[in-house]
N, CA, C and O of each residue as an XYZ file, in Angstrom:
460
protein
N       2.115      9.302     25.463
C       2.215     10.293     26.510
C       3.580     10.169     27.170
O       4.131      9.070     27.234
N       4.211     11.415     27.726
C       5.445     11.182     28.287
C       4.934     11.794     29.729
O       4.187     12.728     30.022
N       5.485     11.087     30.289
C       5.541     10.953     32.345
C       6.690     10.774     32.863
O       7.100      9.737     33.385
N       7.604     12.418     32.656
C       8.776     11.819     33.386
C       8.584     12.081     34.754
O       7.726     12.650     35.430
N       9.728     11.445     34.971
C       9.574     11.990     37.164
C      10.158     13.066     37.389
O      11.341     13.016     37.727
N       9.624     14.084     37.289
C      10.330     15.355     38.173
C       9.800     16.212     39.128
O       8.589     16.434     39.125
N      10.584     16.758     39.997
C      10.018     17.220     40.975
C       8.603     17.557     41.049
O       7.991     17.773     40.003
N       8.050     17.622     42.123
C       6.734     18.210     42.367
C       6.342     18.230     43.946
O       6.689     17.308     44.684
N       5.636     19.287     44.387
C       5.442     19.134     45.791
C       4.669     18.498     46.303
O       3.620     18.324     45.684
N       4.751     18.163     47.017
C       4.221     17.054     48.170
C       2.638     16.773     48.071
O       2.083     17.862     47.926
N       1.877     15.916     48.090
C       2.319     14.882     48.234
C       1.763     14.532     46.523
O       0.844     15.219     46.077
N       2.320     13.561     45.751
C       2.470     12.913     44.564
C       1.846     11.482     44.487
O       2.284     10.462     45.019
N       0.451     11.658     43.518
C       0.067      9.885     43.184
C       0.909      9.697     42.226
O       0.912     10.620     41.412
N       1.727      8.734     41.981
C       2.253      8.338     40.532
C       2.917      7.002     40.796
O       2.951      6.571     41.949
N       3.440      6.333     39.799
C       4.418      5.121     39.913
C       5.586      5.085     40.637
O       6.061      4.118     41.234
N       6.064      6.322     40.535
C       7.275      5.983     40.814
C       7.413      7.170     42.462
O       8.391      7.794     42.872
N       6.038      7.074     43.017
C       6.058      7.603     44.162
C       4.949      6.559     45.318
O       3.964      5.896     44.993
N       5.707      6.782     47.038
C       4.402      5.852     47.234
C       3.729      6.889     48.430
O       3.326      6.384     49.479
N       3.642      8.232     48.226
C       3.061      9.587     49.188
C       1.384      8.690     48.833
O       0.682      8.672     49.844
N       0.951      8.234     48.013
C      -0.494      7.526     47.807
C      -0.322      6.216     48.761
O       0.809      6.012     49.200
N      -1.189      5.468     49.051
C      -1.284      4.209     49.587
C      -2.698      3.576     48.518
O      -3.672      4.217     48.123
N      -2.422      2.410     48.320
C      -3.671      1.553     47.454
C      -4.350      2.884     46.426
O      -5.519      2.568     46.650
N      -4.430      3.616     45.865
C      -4.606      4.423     44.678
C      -3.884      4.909     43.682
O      -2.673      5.103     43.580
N      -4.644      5.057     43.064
C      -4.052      5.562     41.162
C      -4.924      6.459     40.773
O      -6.033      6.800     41.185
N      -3.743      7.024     39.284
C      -4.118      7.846     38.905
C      -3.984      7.557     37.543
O      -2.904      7.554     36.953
N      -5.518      7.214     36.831
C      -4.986      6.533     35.302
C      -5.502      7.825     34.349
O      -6.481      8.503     34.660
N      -4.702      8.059     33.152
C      -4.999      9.176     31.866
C      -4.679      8.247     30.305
O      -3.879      7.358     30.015
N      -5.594      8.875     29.655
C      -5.545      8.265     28.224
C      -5.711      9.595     27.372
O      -5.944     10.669     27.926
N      -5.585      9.475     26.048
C      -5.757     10.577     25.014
C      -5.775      9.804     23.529
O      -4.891      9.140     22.987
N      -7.052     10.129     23.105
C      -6.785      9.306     21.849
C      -6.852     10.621     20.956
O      -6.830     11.633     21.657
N      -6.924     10.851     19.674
C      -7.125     11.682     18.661
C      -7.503     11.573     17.459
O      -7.529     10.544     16.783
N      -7.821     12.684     17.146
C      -8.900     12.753     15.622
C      -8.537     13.669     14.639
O      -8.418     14.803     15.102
N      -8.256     13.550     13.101
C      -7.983     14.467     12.553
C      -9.422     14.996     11.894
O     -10.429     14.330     11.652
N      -9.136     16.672     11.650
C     -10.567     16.745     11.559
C      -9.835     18.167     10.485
O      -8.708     18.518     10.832
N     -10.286     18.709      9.603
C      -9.524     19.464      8.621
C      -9.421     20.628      9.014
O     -10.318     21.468      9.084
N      -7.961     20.770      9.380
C      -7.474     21.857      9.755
C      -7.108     22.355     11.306
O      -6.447     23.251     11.831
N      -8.226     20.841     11.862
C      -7.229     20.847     13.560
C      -7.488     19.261     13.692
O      -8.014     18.411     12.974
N      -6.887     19.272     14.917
C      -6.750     17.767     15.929
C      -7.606     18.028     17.132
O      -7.758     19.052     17.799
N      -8.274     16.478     17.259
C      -9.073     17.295     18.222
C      -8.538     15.632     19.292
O      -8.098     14.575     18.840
N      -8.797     15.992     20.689
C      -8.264     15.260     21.541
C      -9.538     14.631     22.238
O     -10.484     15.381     22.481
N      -9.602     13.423     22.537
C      -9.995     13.413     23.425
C      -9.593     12.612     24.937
O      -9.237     11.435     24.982
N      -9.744     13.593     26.258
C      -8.433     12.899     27.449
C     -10.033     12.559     28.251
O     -11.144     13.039     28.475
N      -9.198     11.407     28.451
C      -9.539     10.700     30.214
C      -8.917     10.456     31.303
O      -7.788      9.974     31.217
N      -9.289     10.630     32.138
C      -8.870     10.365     33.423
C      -9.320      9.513     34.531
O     -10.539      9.343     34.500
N      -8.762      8.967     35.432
C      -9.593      8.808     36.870
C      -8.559      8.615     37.707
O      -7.370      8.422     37.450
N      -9.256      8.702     38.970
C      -8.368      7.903     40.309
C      -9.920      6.870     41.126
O     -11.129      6.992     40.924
N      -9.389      6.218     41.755
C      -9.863      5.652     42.987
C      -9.757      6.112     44.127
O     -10.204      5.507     45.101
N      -9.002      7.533     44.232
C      -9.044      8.020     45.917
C      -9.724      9.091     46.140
O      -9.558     10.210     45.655
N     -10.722      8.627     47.104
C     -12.403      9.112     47.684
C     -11.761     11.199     47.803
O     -12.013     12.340     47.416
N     -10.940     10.456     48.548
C     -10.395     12.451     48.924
C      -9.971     13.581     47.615
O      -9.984     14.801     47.777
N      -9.692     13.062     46.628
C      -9.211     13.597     45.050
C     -10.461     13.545     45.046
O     -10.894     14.679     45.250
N     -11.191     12.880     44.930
C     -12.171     12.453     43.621
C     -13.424     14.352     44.381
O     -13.773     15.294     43.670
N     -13.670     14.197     45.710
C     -13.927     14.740     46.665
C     -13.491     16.858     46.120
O     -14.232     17.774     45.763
N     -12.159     16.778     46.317
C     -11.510     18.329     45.874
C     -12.123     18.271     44.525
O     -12.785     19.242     44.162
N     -11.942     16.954     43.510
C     -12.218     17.591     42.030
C     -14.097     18.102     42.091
O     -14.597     19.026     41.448
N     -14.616     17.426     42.791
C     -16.329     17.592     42.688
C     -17.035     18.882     43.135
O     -18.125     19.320     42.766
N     -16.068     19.434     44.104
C     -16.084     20.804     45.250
C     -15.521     21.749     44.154
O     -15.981     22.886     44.058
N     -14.476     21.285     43.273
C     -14.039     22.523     42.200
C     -12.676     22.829     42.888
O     -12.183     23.753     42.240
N     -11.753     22.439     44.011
C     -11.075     22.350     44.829
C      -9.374     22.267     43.873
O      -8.317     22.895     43.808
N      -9.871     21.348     43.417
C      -8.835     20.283     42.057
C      -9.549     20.389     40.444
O     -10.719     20.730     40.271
N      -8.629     20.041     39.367
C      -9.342     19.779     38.692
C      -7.964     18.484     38.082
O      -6.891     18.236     38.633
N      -8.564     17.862     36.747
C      -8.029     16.860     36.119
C      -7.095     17.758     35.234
O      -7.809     18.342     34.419
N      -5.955     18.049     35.099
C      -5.258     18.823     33.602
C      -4.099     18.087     32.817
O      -3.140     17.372     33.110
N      -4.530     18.492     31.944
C      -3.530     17.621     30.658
C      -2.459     18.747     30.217
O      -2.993     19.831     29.981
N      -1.144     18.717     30.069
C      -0.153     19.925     29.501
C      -0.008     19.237     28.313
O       0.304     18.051     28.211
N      -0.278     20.130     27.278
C       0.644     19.874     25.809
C       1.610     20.470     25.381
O       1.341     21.671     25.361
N       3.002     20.192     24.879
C       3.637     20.685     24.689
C       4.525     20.306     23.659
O       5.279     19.353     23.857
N       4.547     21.105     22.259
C       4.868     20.656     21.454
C       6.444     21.567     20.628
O       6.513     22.453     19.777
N       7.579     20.739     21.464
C       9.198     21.501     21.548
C       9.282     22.124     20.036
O       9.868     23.152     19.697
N       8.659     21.368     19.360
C       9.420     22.475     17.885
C       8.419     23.485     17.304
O       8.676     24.021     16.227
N       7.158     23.800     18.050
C       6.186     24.817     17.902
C       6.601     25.933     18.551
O       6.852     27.057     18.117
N       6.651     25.359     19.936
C       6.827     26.103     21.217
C       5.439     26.115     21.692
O       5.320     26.509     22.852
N       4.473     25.818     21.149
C       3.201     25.492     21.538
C       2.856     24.937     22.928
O       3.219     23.763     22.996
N       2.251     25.397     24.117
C       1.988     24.573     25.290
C       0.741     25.192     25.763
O       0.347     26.355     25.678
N       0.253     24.222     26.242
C      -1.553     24.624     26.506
C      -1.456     23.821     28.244
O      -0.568     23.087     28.678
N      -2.434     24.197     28.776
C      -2.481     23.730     30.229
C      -4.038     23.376     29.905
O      -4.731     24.362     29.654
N      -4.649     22.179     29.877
C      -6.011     22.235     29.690
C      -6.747     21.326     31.186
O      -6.685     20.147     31.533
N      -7.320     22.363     31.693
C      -7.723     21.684     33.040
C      -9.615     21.448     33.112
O     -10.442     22.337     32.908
N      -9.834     20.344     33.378
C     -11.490     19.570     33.345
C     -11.594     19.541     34.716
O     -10.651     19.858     35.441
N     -12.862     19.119     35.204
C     -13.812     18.501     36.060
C     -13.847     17.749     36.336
O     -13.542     17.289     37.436
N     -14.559     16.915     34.726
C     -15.194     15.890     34.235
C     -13.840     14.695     33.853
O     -12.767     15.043     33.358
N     -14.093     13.705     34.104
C     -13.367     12.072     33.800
C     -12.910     12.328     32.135
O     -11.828     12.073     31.606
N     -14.186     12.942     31.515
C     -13.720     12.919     29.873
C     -13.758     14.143     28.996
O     -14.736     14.888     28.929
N     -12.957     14.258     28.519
C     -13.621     16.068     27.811
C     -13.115     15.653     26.320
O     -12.741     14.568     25.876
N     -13.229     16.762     25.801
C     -12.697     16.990     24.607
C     -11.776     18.506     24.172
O     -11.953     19.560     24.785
N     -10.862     18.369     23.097
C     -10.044     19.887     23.324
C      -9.657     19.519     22.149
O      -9.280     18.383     21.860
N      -9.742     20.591     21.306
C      -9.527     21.113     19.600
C      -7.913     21.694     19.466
O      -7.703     22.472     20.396
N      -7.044     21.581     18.819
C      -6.318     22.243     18.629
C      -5.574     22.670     17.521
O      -4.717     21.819     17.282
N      -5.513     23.737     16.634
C      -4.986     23.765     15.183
C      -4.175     23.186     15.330
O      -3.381     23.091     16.266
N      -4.294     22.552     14.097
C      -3.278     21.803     13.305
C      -1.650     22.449     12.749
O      -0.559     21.953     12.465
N      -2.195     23.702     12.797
C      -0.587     24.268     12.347
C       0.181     24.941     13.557
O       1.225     25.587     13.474
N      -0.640     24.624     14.841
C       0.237     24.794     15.864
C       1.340     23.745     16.185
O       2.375     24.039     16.783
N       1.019     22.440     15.719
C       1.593     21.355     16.307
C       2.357     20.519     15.003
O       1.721     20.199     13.998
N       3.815     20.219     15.182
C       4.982     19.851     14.003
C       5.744     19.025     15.145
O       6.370     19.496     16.095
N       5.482     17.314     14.736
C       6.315     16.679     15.266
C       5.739     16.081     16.269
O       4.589     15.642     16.275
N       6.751     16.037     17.399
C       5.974     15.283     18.917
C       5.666     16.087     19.677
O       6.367     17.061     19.955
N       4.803     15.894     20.055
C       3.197     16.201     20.825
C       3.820     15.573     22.350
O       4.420     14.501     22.265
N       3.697     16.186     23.673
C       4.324     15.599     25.016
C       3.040     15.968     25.563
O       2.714     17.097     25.198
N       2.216     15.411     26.301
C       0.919     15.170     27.292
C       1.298     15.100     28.512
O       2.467     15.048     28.131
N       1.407     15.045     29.746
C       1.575     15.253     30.673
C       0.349     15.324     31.082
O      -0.162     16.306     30.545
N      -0.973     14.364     32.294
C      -1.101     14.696     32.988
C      -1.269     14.786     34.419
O      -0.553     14.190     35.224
N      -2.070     15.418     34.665
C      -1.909     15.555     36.741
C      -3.400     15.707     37.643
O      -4.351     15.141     37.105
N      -3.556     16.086     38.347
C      -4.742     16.481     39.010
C      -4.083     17.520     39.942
O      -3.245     17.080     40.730
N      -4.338     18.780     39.954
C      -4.132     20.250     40.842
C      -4.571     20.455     41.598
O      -5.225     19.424     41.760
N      -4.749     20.915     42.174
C      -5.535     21.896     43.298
C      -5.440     22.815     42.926
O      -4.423     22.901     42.237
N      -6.161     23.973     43.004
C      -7.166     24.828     42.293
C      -6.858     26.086     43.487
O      -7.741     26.914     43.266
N      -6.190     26.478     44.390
C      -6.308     26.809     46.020
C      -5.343     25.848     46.921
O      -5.103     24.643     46.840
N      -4.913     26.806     47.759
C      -4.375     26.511     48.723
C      -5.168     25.765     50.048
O      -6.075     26.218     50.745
N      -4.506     24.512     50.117
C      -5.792     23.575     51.281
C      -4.893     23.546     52.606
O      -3.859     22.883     52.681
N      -5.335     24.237     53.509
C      -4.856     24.016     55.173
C      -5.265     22.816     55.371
O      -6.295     22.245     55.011
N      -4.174     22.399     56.108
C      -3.784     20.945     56.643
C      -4.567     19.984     55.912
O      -5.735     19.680     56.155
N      -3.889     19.566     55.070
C      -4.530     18.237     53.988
C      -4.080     17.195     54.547
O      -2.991     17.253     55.118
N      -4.643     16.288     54.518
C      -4.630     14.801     54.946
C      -5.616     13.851     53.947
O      -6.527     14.300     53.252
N      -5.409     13.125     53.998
C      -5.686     11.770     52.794
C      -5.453     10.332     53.465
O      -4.406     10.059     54.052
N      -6.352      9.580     53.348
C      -6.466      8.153     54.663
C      -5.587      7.247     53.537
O      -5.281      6.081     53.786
């Protein structure tokens, strides 16, 4: 998976930000060849009560970006759930595969706060 640091608005869980206090945000993706596509499967979680909270309300969700530079291929695949699964032809994707993901908000939230 690639996680570079670039911009994003306020406020940001990640490594190389500290807008979080004592929480994370962990993602995995393993894969499967299956004839004629790839099929994914992503995980996610955090430990912070207030995320976890927007994703359960439908507020947020968990999303993974794929993006594959010599296809031009890019998918935005956004879950609920900690684990999903997501199919994708095989002749969409030549080369490296870039994952990216995040947790959104789904809606605009007046005055957000997070302990």
């Amino acid at each position: 998976m690639v996680n570079s640091h670039r911009l994003y608005p306020y406020p940001v869980l990640s490594e190389a930000s500290d807008d979080y206090v004592d929480s994370y945000f962990r993602a995995e993706v393993e894969h499967s060849y299956v004839t004629g596509f790839i099929e994914f499967i992503f995980w996610a979680e955090t430990n912070n009560e207030e995320l976890n909270q927007l994703i359960e309300m439908g507020m947020a969700k968990i999303v993974f970006h794929l993006e594959c530079a010599q296809t031009g291929f890019r998918e935005a695949v956004a879950f609920s759930t900690s684990t999903n699964n997501y199919v994708v032809k095989e002749e969409c994707l030549n080369g490296k595969l870039q994952i990216c993901p995040f947790i959104n908000v789904m809606q605009q939230i007046e005055n957000y706060t997070n302990k």
